[in-house]
N, C-alpha and C positions, 0 to 999 in steps of 0.2 A: 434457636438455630445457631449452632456455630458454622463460621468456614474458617476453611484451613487454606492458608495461601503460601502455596510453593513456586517461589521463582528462582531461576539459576539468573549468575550474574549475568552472561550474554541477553538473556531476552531483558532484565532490569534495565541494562546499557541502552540497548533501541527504546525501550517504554521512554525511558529519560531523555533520549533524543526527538524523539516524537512530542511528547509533551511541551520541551523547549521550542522547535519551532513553532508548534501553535501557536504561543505566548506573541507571535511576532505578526500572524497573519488573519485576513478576515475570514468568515463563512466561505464553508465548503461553497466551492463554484465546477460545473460541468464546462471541461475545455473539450473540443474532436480531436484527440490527441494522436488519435489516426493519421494527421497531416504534419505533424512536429516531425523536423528535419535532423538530422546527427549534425550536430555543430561540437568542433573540435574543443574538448579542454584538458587540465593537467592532468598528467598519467595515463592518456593517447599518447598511442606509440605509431610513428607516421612516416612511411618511407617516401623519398620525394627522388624522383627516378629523371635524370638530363639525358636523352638519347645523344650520345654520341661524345659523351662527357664524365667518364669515371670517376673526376675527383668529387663532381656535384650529385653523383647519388648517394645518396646514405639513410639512414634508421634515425632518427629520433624520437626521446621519448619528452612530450611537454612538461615544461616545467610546470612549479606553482605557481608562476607570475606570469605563464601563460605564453608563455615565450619557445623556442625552438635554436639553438647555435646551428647557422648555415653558412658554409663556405663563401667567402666573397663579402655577403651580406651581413656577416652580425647574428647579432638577434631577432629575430623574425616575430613578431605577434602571430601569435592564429587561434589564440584562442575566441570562439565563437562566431567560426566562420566553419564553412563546408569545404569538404576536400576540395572543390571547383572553385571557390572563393582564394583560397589558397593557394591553388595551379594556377591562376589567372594572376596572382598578385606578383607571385616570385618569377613568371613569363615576364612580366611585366619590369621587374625588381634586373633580372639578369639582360634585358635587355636596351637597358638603360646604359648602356658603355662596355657592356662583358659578353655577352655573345650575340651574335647576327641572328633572327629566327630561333630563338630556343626551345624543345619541343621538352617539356613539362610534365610528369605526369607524379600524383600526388594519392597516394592508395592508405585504409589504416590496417596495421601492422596488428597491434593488439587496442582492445577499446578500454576505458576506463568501467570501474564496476559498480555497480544499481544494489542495492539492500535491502533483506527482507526482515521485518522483526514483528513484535506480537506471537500473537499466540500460534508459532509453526514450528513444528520438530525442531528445525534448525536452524536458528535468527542467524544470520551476518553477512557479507557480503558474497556477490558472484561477478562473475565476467559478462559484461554483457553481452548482447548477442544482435546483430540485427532481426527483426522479425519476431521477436521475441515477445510472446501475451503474456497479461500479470498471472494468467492461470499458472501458465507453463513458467513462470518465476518462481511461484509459491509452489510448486510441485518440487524445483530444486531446492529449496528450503526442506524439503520432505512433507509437504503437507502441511493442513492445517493439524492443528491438536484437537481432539474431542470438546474443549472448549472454545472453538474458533466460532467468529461468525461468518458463516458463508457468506452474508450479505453486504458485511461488515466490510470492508476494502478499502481504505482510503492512500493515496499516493502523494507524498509529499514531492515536490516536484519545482525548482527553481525557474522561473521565468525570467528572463536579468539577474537582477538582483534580491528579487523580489522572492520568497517561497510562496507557492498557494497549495492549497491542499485541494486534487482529485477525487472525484468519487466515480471511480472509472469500472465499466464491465470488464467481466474475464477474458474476452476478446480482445480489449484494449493493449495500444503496444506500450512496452517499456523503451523509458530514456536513462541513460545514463545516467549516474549520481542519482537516481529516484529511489524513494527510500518508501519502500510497499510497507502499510501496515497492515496487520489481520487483529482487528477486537477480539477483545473477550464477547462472546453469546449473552446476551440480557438473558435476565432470569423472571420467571414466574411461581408463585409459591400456590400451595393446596394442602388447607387444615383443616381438621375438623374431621368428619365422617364417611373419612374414605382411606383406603385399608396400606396405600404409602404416603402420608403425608411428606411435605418437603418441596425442596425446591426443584424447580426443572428449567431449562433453556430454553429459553422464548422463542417462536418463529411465528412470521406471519401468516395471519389467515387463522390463526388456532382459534377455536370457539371452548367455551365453558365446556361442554361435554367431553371433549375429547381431551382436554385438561385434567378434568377426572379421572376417564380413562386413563392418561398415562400415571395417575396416582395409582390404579389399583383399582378404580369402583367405588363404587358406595360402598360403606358396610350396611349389615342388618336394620342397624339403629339409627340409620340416615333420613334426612327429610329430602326427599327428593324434589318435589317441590317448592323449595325454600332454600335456596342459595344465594351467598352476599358477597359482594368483592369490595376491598376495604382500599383506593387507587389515590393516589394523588394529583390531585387537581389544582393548578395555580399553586404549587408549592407547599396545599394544606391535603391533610388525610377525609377524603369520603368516605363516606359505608351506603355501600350502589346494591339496591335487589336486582341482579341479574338473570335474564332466562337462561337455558342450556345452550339456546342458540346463538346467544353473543358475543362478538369476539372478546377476546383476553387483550389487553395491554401488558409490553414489559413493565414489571412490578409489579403488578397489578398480585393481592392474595385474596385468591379466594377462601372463600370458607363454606364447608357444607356443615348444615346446623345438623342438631339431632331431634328427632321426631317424640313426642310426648305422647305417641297412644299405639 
């Protein structure tokens, strides 16, 4: 069997991303990411509005060090806090000697942008959105590519400082800076006596017969009875008689023998 592997730089660039964060973190873990709050960081763009005070409203956009230039105040931290954390803090900040009652309101302008890379039409970055599910991320990506795994999902996703990797449903919301993967589809192979041999794209639940089937069928000189799947197991190669009715594992090659009468 040969494969032919076509990659453009863009999707190389996130594979190489991806792969490096792993390097840093444990086993996939299931978080309810359902409940993860927008907490501000750099390249949030954040308007902070003083009712009754012109020179104190304005547009910033966060820095890399997580910071904001505010009138009066300097440098502001906000990075990894919520807009109400932040309204409360500079309520707080401006009435410490500069105004009597300051009514604060702290809104974002534009959000910082989330990543999609692997195997979709169009690996790179988008804006994020509130409300936003990894389906409807990867749909602006264009889709998965015919070799995507639908199943395949994982979202790298920063906790502190910390990266963990996601294995979140397509319902699941996106956060900022989250860098969606889509795997390449596991394969399954079918040799021997059946009319397309070769590899095909793994999913679960497939059974032997239908693995067949997407080969073409037996041919003539097929033992239909007599089917073997050659799997690896603990890291060594088995050779497994298998019925028609049992599932396939990815890697897993079958082989249909040929019949001698």
């Amino acid at each position: 069997m040969k494969f032919f592997i076509r990659m453009n730089t863009v999707r190389w660039t996130f594979n190489l991303l991806f792969a490096l964060i792993t390097t840093f973190e444990a086993a996939a873990v299931e978080l309810p990411s359902h409940h993860d709050v927008y907490r501000i960081g750099p390249n949030d763009v954040i308007r902070v509005q003083v009712f009754g005070e012109e020179d104190l409203t304005v547009e910033r956009k966060v820095g890399g060090d997580g910071k904001i230039d505010y009138p009066l105040l300097g440098a502001v931290p906000v990075e990894g806090k919520t807009v109400e954390e932040i309204q409360r803090h500079l309520t707080t900040q401006l009435a410490s000697g500069y105004l009597r009652r300051p009514e604060v309101s702290v809104s974002i302008i534009r959000h910082r942008n989330f990543y999609v890379g692997g195997e979709v039409k169009t690996p790179g970055g988008f804006p994020y959105e509130e409300g936003l599910t990894i389906q409807k991320a990867i749909a602006m990506a264009g889709g998965g590519t015919e070799k995507s795994d639908k199943a395949g999902i994982k979202v790298k996703r920063l906790h502190g400082q910390a990266p963990e990797t996601l294995e979140l449903a397509p319902d699941a919301l996106v956060m900022p800076d989250d860098l969606i993967y889509v795997a390449q589809a596991q394969k399954f192979y079918v040799n021997g006596e059946v009319k397309k041999p070769g590899d095909y794209f793994y999913e679960k639940g497939l059974t032997v017969h239908k693995a067949i089937t997407m080969a073409g069928g037996f041919t003539d000189k097929a033992s239909k009875s007599s089917t073997k799947v050659l799997r690896i197991i603990n890291g060594k190669e088995h050779t497994i008689e298998i019925s028609l009715d049992a599932l396939v594992l990815a890697e897993d090659i079958i082989v249909v023998l040929q019949r001698f009468f």
